[in-house]
N, C-alpha and C positions, 0 to 999 in steps of 0.2 A: 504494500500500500504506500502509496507517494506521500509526498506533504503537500498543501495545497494553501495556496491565500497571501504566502510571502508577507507575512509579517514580520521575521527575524530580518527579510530585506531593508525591510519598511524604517526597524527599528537602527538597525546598523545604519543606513543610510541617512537618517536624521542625527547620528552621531558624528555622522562625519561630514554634514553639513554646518555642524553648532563647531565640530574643528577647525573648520575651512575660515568661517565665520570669525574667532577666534582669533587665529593667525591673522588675519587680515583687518580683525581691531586693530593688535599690538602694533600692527607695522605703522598703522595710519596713526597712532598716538603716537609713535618714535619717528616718526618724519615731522609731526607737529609739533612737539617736544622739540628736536635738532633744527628746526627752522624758526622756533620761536616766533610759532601762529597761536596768536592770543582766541580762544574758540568761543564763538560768539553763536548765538541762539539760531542762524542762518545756516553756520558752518554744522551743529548739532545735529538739524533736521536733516542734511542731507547727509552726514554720517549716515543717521539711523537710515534714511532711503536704500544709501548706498549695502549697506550690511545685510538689508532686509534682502536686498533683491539677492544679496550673492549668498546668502543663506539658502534661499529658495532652489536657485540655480544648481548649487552645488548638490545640494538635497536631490531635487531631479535627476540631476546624470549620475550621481553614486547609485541613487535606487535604479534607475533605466541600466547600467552597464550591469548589476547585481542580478537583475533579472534576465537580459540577454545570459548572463555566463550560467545562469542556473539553470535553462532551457538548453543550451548547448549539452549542459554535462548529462540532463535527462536522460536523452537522447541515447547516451553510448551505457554502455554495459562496463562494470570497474571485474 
C-alpha cells in the first residue's frame, strides 16, 4: 500500500521555505547594517512584501520539485 496526500512534502517544504526566508532576512539586515540604511516605515513594508513573496516562492518549488522526485521514484521498483 502507497502513501498518498504528500503531506511530509507539504511539511518539509514549508521548512524550507521559512529557511530560505531566513537566510534572506539576515543578508538584507547585514547589507543595511554595513550600509548604514536608517529603516524607515516604507523601507519595513517592502521588507515584509519582499520576504512574503520569497517565502511563498521558495515554499512552491521545494514542494513542486519534492513531489516531481517522489512520483519518479514510485514508478521504479528499489
Amino acid at each position: 500500500m502507497g502513501r498518498r496526500g504528500g503531506e511530509l512534502e507539504a511539511f518539509a517544504a514549508f521548512l524550507g521555505g521559512l529557511l530560505v526566508t531566513g537566510v534572506l532576512a539576515l543578508a538584507m539586515v547585514g547589507v543595511g547594517v554595513l550600509a548604514g540604511i536608517d529603516p524607515g516605515p516604507r523601507l519595513t513594508k517592502a521588507a515584509a512584501a519582499v520576504l512574503t513573496a520569497a517565502w511563498v516562492v521558495a515554499t512552491l518549488a521545494i514542494y513542486l520539485r519534492l513531489i516531481a522526485r517522489g512520483r519518479t521514484r514510485s514508478g521504479t521498483r528499489s
